[in-house]
N, C-alpha and C positions, 0 to 999 in steps of 0.2 A: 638441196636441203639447207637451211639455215645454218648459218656461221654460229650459233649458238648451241645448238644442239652437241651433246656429250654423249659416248657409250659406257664412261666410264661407272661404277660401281660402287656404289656407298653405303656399305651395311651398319658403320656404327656410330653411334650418334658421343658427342665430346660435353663433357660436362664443365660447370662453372667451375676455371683456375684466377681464386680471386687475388692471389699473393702478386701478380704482374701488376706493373705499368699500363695505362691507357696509352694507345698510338692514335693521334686522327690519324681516319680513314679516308683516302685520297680518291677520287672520282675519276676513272677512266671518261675522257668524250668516247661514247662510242653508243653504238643504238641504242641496244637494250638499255644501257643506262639512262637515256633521254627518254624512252618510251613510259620507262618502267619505276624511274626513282621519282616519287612521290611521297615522301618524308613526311608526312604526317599524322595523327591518330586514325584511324581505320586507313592507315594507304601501307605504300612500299617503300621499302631503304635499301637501293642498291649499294652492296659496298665490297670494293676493292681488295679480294687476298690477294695480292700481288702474283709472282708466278709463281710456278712449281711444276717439276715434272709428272705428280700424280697427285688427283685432286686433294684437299686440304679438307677437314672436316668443321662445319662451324655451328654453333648455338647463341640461343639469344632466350634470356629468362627461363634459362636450363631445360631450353626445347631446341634439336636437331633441327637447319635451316637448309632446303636447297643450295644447293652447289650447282652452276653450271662452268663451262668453259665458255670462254669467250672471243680473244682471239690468239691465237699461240700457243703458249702455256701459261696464259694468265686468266684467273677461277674471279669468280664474282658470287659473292651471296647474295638471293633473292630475300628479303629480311620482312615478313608481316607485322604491321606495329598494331597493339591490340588499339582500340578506341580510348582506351581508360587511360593510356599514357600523359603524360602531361608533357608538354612542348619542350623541351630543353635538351640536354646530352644523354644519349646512349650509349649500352657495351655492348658490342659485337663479342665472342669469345672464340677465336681461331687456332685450329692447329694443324700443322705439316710438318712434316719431317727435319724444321727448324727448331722446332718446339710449340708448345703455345705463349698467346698473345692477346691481350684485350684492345678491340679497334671501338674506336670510338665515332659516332655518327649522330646526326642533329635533329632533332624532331623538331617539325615548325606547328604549328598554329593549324584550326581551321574549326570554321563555325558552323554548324549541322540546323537544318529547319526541324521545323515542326510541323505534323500532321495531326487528323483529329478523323475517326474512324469510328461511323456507328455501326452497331453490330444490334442484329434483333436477340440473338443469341446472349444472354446474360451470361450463360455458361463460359463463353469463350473469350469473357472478361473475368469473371470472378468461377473458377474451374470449383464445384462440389470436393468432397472429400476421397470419391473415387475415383475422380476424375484425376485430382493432385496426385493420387499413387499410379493411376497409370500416365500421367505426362513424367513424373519421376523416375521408373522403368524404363520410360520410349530416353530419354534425356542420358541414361550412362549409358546405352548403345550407341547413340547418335557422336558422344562424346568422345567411345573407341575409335571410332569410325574417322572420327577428325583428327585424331593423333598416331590414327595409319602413318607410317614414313617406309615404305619401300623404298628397295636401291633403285629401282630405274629414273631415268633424267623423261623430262616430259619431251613430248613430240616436237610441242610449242609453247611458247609462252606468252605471246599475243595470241589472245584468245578469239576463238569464234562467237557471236552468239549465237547462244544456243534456239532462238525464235527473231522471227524478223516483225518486229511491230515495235510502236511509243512506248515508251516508260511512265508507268504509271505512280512510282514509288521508286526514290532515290534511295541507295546507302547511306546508314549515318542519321534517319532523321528520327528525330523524337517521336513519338509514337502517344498517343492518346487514344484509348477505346472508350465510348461513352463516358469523356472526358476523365478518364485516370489514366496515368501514365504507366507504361509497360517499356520493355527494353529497346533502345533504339533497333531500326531496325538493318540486319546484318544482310542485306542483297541489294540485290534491283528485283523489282519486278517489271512484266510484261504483259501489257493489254493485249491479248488475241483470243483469239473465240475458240470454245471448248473444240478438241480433237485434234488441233494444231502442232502436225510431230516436233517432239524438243530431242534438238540435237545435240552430241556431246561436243564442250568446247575444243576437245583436244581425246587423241586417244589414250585408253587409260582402261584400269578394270573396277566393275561393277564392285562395290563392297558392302553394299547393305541397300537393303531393298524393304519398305514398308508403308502400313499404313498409320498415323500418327496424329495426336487432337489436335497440335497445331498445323502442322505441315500437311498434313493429308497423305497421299499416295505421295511417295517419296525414293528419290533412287541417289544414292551417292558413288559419284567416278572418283578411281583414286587415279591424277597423271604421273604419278611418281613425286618422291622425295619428300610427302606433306602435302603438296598439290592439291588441292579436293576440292570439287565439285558436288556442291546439294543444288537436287534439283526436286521444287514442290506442288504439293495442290495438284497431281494428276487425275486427267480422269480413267488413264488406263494406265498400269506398266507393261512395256515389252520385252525386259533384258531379266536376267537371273543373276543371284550372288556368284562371282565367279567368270561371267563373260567377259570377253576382251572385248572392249569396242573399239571402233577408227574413230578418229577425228572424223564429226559431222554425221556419224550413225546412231541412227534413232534409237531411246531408251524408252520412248513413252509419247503420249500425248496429253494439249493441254486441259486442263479441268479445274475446278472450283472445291476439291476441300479440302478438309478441315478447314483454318479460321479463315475463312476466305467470302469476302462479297461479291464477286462474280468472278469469272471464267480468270486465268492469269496463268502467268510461268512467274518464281518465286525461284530466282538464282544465288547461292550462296559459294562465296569462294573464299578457300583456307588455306594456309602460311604458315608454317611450325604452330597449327592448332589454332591461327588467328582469324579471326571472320577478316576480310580487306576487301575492300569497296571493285566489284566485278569492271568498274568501267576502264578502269587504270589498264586494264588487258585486253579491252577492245577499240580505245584510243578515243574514250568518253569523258574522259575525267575532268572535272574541274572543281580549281581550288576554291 
């Protein structure tokens, strides 16, 4: 079992104490930090709680962040930086049985393309009036759903993916549908041909299951701690609200809807509620 992996338990989440000093945050060499710290707008910020004998609790823009153990008794935050961040210093907000502490961490730079997407579908550019109240409904569920933070620590944290085929659509890029612009977009997606079972990156439980205008047939894994997995566009579900799955057991197979132009897997992964770029966790990334 991976040196990273924790059984430890973390039920409650540490709010912003802004009356502290900022400390930089000091970089263990150590894997996960090489694998995983990718400091930039849609990436990861690994950052250093030093040790402790019982995990430390930490927040970043007054959201609860994964805790693991790493090696001894020294904790590491897995830290999601939203997109919208702008490149310069960050506050970490940490506490242990020291007290609390604001650690400070660097966001760098990185430039996202642009794509251009026609759709025959008008609808699924410019949504009618009934349409906008039900993507409004489907959107605070979806939103619960991502700010799940159970105490369990994930399986893994290099992730599996969840389909074996090219990428057809990066993290991060500009999105144009019949040349108007919509929100960058928050996954990878995956060219493979309809029915193609999608596996879960890591084990973890079922937390919402549906069918939705954008996303289509939709299943969301929670791995613990914020960890979250959306998985889109199916043509079937296999799992129910509630299941526990392994690492690598099938939720569904691939399909084509909601806003979707042909057959794809539509992967999104979440960090204290953060969309972050899925490649950083399968050893794809690049700046």
């Amino acid at each position: 079992m991976p040196d990273f992996i924790v059984r430890s338990l973390i039920t409650t989440a540490l709010g912003f104490c802004l009356a502290l000093p900022a400390f930089a945050a000091t970089q263990p060499d150590s894997y996960i930090t090489r694998a995983l710290d990718k400091p930039v707008p849609g990436g990861v910020a690994v950052v250093d709680l030093g040790s402790a004998t019982d995990a430390p609790k930490a927040s970043y823009q007054g959201k609860p962040v994964l805790v693991i153990k790493e090696q001894g008794n020294r904790w590491l935050a897995i830290v999601g930086v939203p997109l919208t961040v702008k490149p310069g210093s960050q506050q970490l907000v940490a506490k242990d049985a020291s007290g609390s502490r604001n650690l400070a961490f660097v966001v760098g730079s990185k430039k996202y393309p642009e794509q251009r997407i026609t759709l025959k579908n008008q609808r699924q550019v410019n949504p009618n009036p009934d349409d906008v109240k039900r993507i409004e409904g489907e959107q605070v569920v979806q939103i619960q759903a991502y700010r799940s933070f159970s105490p369990g620590t994930p399986s893994n944290l290099l992730l599996d993916k969840p389909v074996d085929g090219p990428l057809s659509s990066k993290f991060g890029v500009r999105r144009f549908f019949n040349g108007e612009e919509r929100n960058p977009h928050a996954g990878l997606d995956f060219a493979v041909p309809t029915g193609t079972p999608i596996k879960s990156p890591a084990a973890g439980k079922v937390i919402l299951i549906g069918n939705y205008f954008f996303n289509g047939n939709t299943v969301v894994v929670d791995h613990g701690q914020g960890f979250i997995s959306m998985l889109c566009h199916m043509s079937r579900i296999d799992v129910k609200v509630g299941d526990v799955v392994p690492r690598g057991g099938v939720v569904g197979r691939v399909g084509s809807t909601g806003r979707a132009t042909g057959p794809h897997l539509h992967w999104n992964v979440s960090l204290n509620d953060t969309r972050v770029d899925p490649a950083i966790f399968i050893g794809a990334f690049q700046p």
